[in-house]
MINUMAR-566138 format. One line per field, with one value per residue (C-alpha): residue number from 1; residue in one letter; x, y, z. Coordinates in Angstrom, 3 decimals, always signed. Last residue first. Layout:
<sites>
pos <- c(NUM,...)
code <- c(a,...)
X <- c(X,...)
Y <- c(Y,...)
Z <- c(Z,...)
</sites>
This chain:
<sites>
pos <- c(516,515,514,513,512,511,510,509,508,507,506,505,504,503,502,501,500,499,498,497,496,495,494,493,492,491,490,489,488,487,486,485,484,483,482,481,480,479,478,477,476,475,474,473,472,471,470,469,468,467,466,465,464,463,462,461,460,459,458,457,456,455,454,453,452,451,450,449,448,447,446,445,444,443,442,441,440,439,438,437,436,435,434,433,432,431,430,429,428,427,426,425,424,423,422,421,420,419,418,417,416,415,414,413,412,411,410,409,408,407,406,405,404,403,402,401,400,399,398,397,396,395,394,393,392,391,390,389,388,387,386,385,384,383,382,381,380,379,378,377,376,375,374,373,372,371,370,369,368,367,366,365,364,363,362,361,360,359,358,357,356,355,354,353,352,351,350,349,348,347,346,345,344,343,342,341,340,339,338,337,336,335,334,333,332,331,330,329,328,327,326,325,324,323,322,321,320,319,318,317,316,315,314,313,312,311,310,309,308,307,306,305,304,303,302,301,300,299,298,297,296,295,294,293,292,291,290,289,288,287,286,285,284,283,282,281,280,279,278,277,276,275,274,273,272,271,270,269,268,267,266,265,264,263,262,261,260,259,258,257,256,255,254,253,252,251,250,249,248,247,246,245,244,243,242,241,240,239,238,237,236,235,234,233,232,231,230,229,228,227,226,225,224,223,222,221,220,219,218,217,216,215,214,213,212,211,210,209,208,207,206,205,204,203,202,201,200,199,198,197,196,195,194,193,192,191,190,189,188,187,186,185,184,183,182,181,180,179,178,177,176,175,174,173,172,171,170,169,168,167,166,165,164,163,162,161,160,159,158,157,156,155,154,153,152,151,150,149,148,147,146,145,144,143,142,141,140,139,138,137,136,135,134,133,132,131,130,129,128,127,126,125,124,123,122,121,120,119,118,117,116,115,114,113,112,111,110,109,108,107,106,105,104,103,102,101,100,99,98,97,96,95,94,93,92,91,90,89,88,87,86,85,84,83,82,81,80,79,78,77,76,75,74,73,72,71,70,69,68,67,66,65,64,63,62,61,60,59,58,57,56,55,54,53,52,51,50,49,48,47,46,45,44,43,42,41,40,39,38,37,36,35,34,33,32,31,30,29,28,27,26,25,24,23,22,21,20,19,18,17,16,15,14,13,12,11,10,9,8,7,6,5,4,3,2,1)
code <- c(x,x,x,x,x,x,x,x,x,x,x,x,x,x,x,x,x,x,x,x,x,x,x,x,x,x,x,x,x,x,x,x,x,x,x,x,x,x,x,x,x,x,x,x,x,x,x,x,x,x,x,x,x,x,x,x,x,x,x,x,x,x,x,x,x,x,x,x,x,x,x,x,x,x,x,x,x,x,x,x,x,x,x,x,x,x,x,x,x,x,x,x,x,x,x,x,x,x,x,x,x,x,x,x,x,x,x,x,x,x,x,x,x,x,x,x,x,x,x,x,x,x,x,x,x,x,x,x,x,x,x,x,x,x,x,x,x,x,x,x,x,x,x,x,x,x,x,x,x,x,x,x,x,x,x,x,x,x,x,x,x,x,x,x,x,x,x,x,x,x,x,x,x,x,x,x,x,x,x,x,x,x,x,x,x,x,x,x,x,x,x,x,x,x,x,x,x,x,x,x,x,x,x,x,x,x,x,x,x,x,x,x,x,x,x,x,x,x,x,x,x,x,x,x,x,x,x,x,x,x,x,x,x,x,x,x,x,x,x,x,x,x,x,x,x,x,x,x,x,x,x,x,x,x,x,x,x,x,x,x,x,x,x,x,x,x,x,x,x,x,x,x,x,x,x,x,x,x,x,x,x,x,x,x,x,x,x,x,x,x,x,x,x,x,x,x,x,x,x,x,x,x,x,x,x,x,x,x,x,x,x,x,x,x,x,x,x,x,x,x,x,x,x,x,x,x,x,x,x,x,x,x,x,x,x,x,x,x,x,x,x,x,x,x,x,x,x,x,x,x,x,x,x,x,x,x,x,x,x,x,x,x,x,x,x,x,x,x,x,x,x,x,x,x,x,x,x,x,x,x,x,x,x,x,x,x,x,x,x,x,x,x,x,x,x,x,x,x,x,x,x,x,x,x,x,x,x,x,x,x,x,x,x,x,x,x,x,x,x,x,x,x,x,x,x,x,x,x,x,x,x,x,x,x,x,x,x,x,x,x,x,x,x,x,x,x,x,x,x,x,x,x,x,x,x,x,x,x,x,x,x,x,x,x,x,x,x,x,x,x,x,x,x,x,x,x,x,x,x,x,x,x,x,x,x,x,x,x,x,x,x,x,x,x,x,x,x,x,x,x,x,x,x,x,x,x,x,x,x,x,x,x,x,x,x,x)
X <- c(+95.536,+94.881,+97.922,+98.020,+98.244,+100.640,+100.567,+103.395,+106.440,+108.324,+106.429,+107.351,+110.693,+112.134,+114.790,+114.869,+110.953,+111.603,+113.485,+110.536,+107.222,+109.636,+110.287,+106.926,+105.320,+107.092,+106.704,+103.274,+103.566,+100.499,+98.350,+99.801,+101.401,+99.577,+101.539,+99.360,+100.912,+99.426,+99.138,+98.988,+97.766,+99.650,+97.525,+99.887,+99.758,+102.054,+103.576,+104.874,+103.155,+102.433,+99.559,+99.670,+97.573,+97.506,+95.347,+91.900,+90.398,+87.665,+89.569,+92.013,+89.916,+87.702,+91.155,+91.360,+87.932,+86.999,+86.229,+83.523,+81.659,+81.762,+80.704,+77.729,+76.320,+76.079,+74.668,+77.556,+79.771,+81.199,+79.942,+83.658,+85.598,+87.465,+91.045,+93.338,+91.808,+91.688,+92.577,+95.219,+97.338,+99.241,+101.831,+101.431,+103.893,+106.180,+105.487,+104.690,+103.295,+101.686,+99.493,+97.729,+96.951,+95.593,+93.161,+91.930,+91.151,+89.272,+87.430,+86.021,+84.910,+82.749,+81.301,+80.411,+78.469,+76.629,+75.148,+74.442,+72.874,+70.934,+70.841,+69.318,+67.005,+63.726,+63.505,+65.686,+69.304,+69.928,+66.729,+68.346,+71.834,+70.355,+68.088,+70.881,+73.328,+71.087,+70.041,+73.745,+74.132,+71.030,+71.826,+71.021,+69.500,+66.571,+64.716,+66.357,+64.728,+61.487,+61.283,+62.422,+59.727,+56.760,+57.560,+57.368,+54.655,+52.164,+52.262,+48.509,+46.341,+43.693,+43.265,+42.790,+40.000,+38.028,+38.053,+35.162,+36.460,+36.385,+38.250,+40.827,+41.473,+41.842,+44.487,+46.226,+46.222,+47.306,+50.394,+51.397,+50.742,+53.198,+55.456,+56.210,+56.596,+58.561,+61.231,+63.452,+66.441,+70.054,+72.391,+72.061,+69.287,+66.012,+66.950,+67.010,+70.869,+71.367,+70.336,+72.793,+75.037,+72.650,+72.396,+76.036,+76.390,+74.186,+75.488,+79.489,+78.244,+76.829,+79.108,+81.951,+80.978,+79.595,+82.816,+85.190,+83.835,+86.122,+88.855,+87.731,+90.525,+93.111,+96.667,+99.910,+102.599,+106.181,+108.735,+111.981,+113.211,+117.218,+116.529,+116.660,+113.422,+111.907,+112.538,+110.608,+107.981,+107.604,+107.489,+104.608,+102.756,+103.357,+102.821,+99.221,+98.271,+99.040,+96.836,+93.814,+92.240,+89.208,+90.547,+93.317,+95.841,+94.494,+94.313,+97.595,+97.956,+102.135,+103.564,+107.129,+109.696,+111.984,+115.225,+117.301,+114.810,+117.792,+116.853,+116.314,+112.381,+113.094,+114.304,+110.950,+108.632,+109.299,+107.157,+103.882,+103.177,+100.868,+97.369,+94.751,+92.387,+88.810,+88.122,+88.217,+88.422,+91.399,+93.479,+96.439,+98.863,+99.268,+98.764,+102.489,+104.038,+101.875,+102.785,+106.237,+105.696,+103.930,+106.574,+109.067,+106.652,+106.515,+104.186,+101.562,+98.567,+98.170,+95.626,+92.427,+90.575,+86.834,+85.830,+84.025,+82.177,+81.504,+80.156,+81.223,+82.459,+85.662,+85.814,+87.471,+88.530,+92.192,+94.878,+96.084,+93.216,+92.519,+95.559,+96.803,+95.436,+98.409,+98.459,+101.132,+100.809,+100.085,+96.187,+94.587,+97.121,+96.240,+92.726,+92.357,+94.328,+92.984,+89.226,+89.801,+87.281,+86.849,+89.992,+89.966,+91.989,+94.900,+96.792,+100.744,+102.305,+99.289,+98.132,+100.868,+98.285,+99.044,+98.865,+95.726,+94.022,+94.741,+92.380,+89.979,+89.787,+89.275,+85.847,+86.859,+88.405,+90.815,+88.012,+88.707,+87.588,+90.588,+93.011,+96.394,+94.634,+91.744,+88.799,+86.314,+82.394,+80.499,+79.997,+77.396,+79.817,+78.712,+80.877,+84.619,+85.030,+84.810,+81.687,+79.994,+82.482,+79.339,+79.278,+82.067,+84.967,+86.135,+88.933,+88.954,+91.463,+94.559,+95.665,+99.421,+100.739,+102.317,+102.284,+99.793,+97.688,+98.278,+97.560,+94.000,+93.356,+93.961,+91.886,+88.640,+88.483,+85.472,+81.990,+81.670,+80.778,+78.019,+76.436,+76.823,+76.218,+72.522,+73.536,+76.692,+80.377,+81.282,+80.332,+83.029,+82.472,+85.030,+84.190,+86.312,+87.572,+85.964,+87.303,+85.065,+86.227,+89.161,+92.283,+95.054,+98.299,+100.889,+104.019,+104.984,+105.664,+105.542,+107.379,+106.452,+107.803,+109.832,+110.023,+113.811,+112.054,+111.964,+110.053,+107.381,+106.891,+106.984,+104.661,+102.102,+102.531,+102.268,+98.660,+97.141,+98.129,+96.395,+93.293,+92.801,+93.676,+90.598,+89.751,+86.425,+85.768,+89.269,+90.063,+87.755,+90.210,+90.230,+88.956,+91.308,+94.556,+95.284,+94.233,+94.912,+98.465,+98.097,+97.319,+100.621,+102.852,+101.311,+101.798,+105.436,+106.022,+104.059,+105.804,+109.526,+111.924,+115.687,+115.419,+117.178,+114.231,+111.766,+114.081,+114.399,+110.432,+110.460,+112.647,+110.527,+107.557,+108.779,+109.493,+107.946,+105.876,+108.740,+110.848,+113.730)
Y <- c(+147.466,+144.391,+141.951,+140.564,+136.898,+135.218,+131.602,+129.581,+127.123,+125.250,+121.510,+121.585,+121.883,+118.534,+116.260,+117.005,+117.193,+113.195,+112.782,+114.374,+112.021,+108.668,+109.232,+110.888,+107.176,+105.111,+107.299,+107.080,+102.989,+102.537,+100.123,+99.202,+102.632,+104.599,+106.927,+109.459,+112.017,+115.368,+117.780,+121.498,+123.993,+126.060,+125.768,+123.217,+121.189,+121.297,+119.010,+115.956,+117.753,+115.735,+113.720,+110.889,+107.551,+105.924,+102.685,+101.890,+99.960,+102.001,+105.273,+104.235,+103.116,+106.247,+108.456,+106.936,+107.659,+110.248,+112.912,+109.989,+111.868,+115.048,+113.914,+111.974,+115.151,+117.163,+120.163,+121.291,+119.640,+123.401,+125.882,+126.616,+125.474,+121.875,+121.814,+119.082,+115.801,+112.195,+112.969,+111.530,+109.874,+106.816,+104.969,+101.772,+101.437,+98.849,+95.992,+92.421,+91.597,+94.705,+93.922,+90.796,+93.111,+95.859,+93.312,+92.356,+95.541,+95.898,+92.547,+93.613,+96.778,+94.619,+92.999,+96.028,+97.071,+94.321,+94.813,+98.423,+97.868,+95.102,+93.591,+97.074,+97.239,+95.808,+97.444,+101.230,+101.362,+102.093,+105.127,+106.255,+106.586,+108.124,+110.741,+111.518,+111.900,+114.587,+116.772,+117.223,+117.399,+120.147,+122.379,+121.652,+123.816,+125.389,+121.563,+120.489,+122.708,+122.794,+118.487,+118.883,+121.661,+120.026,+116.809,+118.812,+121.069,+118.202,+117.023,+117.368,+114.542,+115.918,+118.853,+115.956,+114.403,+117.770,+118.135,+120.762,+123.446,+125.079,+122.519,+122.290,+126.460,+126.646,+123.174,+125.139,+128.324,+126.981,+125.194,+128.854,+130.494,+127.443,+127.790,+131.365,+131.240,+128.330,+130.112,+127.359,+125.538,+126.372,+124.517,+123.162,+120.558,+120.263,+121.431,+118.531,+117.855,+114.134,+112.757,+113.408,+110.817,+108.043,+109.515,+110.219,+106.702,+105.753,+108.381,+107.111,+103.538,+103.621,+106.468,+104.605,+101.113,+102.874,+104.418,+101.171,+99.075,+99.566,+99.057,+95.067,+94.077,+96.018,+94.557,+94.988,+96.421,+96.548,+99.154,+99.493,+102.638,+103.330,+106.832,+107.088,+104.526,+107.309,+109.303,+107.403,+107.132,+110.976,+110.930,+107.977,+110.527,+113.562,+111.946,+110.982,+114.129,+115.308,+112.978,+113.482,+110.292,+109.285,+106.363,+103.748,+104.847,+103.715,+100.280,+99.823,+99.580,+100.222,+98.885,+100.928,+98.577,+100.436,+99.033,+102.173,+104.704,+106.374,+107.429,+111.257,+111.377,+108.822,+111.521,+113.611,+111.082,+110.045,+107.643,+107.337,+104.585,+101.900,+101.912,+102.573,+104.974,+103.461,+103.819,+107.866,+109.305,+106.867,+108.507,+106.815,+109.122,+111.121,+114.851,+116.409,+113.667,+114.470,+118.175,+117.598,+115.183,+116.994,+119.749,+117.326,+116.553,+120.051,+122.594,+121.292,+119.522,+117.456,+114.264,+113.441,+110.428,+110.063,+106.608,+104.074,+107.537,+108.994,+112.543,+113.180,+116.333,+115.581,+116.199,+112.643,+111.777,+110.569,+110.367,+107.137,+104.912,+104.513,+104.936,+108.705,+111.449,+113.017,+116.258,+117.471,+120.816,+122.355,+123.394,+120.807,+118.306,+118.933,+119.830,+116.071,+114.704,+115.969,+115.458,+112.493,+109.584,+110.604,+112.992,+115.613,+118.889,+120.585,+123.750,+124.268,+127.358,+129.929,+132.655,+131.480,+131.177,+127.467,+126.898,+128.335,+126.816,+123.258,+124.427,+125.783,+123.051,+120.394,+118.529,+119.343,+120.595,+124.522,+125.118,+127.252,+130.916,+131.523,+130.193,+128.984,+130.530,+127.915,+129.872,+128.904,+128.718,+130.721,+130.562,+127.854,+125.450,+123.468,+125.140,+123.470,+121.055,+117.901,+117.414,+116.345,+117.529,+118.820,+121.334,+121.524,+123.348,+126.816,+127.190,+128.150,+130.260,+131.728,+128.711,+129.210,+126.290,+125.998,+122.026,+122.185,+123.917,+121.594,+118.461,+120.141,+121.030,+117.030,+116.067,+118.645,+121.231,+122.026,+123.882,+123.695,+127.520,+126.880,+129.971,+128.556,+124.937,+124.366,+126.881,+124.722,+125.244,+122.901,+125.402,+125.170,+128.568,+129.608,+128.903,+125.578,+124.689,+121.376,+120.392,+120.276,+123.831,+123.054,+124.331,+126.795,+127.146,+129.824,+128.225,+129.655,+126.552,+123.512,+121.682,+122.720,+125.002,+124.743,+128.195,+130.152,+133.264,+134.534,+131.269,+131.723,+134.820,+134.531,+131.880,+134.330,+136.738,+134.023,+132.460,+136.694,+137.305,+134.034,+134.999,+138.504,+137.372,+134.702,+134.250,+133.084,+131.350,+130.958,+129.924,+132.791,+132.989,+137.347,+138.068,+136.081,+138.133,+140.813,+139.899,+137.016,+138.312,+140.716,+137.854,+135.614,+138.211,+139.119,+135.738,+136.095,+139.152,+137.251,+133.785,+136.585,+136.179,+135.279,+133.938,+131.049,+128.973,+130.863,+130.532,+126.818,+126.560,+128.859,+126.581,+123.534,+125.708,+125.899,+129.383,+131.620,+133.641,+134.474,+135.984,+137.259)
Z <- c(-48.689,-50.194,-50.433,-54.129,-53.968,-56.432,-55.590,-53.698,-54.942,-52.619,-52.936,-56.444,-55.737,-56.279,-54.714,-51.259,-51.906,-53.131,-49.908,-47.753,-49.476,-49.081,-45.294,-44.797,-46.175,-44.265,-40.538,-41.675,-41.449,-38.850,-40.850,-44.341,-46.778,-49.245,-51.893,-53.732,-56.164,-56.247,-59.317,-58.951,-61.259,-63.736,-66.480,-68.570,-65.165,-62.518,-61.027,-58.051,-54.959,-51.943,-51.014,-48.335,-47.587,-43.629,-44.472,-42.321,-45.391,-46.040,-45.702,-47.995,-50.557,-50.626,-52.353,-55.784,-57.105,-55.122,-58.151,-58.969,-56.166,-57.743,-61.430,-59.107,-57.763,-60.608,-60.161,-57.997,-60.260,-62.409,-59.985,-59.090,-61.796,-61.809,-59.390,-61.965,-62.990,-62.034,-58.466,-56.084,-58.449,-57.886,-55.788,-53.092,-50.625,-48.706,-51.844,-51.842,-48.910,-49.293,-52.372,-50.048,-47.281,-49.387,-51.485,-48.025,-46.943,-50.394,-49.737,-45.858,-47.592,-50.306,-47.181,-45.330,-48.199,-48.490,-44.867,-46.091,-49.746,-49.865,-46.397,-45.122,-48.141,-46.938,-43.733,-43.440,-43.761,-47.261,-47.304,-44.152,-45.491,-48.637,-46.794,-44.835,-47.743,-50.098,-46.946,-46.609,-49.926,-49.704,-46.820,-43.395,-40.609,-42.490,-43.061,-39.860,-37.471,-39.288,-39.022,-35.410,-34.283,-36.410,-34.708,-30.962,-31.967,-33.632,-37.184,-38.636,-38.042,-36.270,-38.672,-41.174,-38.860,-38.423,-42.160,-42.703,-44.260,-41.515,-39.779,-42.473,-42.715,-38.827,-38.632,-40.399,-39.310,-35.545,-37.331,-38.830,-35.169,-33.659,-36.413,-35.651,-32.301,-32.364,-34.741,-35.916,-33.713,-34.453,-32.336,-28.713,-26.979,-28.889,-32.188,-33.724,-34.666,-32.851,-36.120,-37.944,-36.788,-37.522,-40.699,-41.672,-40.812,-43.166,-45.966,-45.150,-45.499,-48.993,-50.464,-49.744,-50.829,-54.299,-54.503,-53.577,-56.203,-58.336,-55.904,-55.746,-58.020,-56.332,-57.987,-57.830,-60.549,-59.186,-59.094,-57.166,-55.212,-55.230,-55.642,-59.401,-58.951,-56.994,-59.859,-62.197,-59.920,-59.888,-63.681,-63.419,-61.546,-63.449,-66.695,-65.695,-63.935,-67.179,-69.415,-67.014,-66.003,-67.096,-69.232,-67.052,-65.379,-61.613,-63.540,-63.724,-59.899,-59.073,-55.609,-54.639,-53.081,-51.044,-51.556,-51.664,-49.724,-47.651,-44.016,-43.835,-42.715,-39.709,-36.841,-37.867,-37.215,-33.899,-33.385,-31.571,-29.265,-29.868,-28.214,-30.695,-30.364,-31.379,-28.216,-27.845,-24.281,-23.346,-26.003,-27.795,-30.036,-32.340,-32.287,-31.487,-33.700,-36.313,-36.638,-37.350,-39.748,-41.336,-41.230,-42.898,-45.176,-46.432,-47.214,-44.278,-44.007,-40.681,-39.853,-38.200,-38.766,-40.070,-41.475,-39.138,-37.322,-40.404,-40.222,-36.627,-34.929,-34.108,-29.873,-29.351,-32.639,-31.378,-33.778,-35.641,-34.459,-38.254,-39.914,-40.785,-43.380,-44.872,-46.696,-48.416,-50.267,-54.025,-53.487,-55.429,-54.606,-50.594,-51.595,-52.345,-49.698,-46.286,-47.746,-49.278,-48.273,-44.237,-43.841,-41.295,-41.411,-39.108,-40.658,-40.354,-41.574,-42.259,-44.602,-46.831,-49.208,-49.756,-45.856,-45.621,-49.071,-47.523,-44.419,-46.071,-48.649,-45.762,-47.304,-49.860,-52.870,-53.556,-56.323,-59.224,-60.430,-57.411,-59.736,-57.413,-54.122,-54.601,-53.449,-50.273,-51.002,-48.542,-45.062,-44.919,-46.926,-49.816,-51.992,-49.706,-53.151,-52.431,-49.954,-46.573,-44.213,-42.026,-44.490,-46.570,-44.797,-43.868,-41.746,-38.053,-36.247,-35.804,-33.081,-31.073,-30.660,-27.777,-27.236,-24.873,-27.109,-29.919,-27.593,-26.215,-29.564,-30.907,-27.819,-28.825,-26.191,-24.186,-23.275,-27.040,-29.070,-31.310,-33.386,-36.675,-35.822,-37.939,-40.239,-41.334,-42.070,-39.337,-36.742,-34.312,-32.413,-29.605,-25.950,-25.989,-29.707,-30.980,-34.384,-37.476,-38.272,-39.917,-38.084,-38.537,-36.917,-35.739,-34.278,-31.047,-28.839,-31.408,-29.425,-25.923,-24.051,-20.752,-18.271,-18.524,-17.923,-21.851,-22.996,-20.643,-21.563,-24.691,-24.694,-23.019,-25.379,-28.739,-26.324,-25.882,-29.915,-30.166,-28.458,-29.675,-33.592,-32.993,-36.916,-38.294,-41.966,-42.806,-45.978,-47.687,-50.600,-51.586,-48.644,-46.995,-48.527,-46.135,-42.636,-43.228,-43.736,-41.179,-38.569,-40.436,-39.843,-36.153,-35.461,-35.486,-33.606,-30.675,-31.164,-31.068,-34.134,-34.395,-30.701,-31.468,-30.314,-32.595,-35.297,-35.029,-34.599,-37.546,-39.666,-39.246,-39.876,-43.112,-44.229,-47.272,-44.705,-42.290,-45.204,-43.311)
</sites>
């Protein structure tokens, strides 16, 4: 059997049967990284010793009558923005690249206890700061459909994974895409949940208002899978909402006749890619054949929705930031050198007579953090810290943050008022297909208008989902984009797993060859 081309709905069912043993089976997906990263770079470290030591252990357990947990067995792979006790979480920066945390991050501790057996890290924009996984300390990651393409951002490593069959289930964060984007890059569902969905305890921060947690998978049944074991209220996060978590999977095969499918006209309007276009309103088509209705909505204030984004996501990147300085963990600069370089200076201005400049040079501690920071971050990070601070300092706080916070207040409101009219909204993920990599990376705002149809979500709290719907004419994938009100996943993997009973879009993989 084919243990690479199955759901991980059908290896929990073969791991139960005893068809195939959690050790055996994570050896297939090892060798397989093994085998193919170098040619993706998904993963940017891999702990084969510790999960072949967890798969062992479960079979042990599982072979003397013990209880196992729901995912007990299942290899998994997840982005390195989640904390992993004594194994590095560097978030794809040189300012984290030698961290291990003293403890687990509350989504790990839930995957561990529910026997899932963790590969590793994927690679990630730095500090989840980006759309296209180039930004990352480790190296950019490849899409496995084209690998001169990108596989997006911020969770590209972690989409790429599960595309390359180099892993089942993978775990990403989503602050204005970066589950959904490389999921319809990449060809897989990715579903970033409400707000208080999953608990960020141990998420290294970018966005505090913004970040969530969520599952990328091949299928939505598998998402849905994974969500159930992550969900949930935690009293170390409180922003975690308490509301208990349903049982996904049980839900995915009710019928969708009646379910009233929200349309926004001007999601189709110029800038988007013809056949990302057809493949969308195809989808809806069939949704319709499945007893789905159609209705156009309105979100007047969406167009505002990237300048809102990028406005509060850079000010709280820069509170959050801030905490990187060298003084307590992470990279911190050479002292000795910067000590005998600040010594020269302050040499060269007294003899040349400027006593009161030589004064006024930065002292150890300020020269220590400003050093530390200059070689720990890379530039977009660099480029979002300065904005958020430039928005939130005196003079231009009411200008740009404070009216920020207003324009999100209207988008949430535009969401409220479309779904009392329809269960979920419909559209595309991205305006085009997976760009070049190198293509944006000089161009700062062409990547950030990439967003376009993804920041909404994330401002207004929603739970949004990617799945495949096409292909284009180069044989990459197209996503479709269905958003549901607060806490209505179970809504949203219902209508994403019976259009995959419907389609095989979701089924097909990229041609890797396996290096010997």
């Amino acid at each position: 059997m084919n243990f690479l081309a199955s759901s991980a709905s059908d290896l929990v069912k073969n791991l139960e049967s005893g068809d195939v043993s959690s050790g055996d089976l994570t050896r297939v997906f090892l060798d397989r990284i093994d085998s193919c990263n170098g040619q993706v770079r998904a993963f940017s470290s891999v702990t084969a010793e510790a999960a072949l030591a967890q798969a062992e252990e479960l079979d042990e357990r599982r072979s003397g009558g013990q209880a196992v947990g729901k995912l007990a067995g299942i290899p998994l792979a997840v982005k390195d923005v989640l904390c992993t006790k004594g194994q590095l979480t560097t978030c794809g920066s040189r300012m984290l690249s030698s961290y291990a945390p003293p403890y687990d991050a509350t989504v790990i501790a839930r995957l561990r206890a529910a026997g899932a057996v963790l590969l590793g890290k994927t690679n990630m924009d730095e500090f989840a700061m980006g759309s296209s996984t180039e930004t990352s300390f480790h190296g950019p990651t490849a899409n496995p459909w084209d690998r001169g393409r990108i596989p997006g951002g911020s969770s590209g490593g972690a989409a790429a994974a599960v595309a390359a069959s180099m892993a089942p289930l993978s775990v990403g964060s989503d602050t204005g895409g970066s589950i959904r984007q490389p999921a319809a890059f990449c060809g897989v569902v990715g579903l970033k949940p409400t707000y208080g969905r999953v608990s960020r305890y141990g998420l290294v921060a970018f966005a505090s208002s913004l970040d969530q947690v969520g599952p990328l998978a091949a299928t939505a049944e598998d998402a849905a899978l994974l969500l159930e074991v992550i969900a949930g209220h935690d009293e170390l996060d409180s922003t975690s909402a308490e509301l208990p978590v349903p049982s996904y999977s049980e839900l995915l095969a009710e019928p969708l006749q009646g379910l009233r499918i929200g349309i926004v006209e001007s999601h189709f309007a110029d800038g988007l890619d013809g056949e990302i276009e057809a493949s969308v309103r195809r989808a809806i088509t069939l949704y319709e054949q499945l007893g789905a209705t159609v209705h156009p909505v309105e979100l007047p204030h969406s167009r505002y929705a990237i300048a809102t984004y990028y406005i509060i996501a850079s000010c709280e990147a820069s509170g959050n930031l801030a905490r990187y300085d060298g003084a307590h963990y992470g990279h911190r600069t050479d002292e000795g050198r910067m000590l005998e370089e600040l010594a020269e200076e302050r040499r060269m201005l007294v003899e040349a007579g400027d006593s009161a400049g030589a004064e006024q040079i930065d002292g150890p501690l300020v020269r220590m953090y400003r050093r530390t920071r200059a070689e720990g971050f890379g530039d977009e990070v660099k480029r979002r810290i300065m904005l958020g601070t430039y928005a939130l300092s005196a003079g231009y706080y009411d200008a740009y943050y404070l009216k920020a916070l207003k324009v999100r207040r209207r988008i949430r409101d535009d969401f409220d008022a479309a779904f009392q009219q329809v269960d979920v909204i419909a559209g595309p993920v991205t305006p085009t297909p997976a760009f070049a990599l190198g293509e944006r990376m000089d161009d700062p705002l062409a990547m950030y208008l990439g967003d376009l149809y993804t920041v909404s979500a994330n401002l207004a709290g929603l739970p949004a989902l990617s799945l495949p719907c096409g292909f284009s004419d180069s044989g990459l994938p197209i996503g479709l984009q269905l958003q549901a009100p607060p806490f209505e996943e179970a809504r949203l993997l219902r209508a994403a797993h019976q259009f995959q009973q419907e389609t095989d879009w979701h089924a097909r993989r990229p041609s890797l060859v396996e290096e010997s």
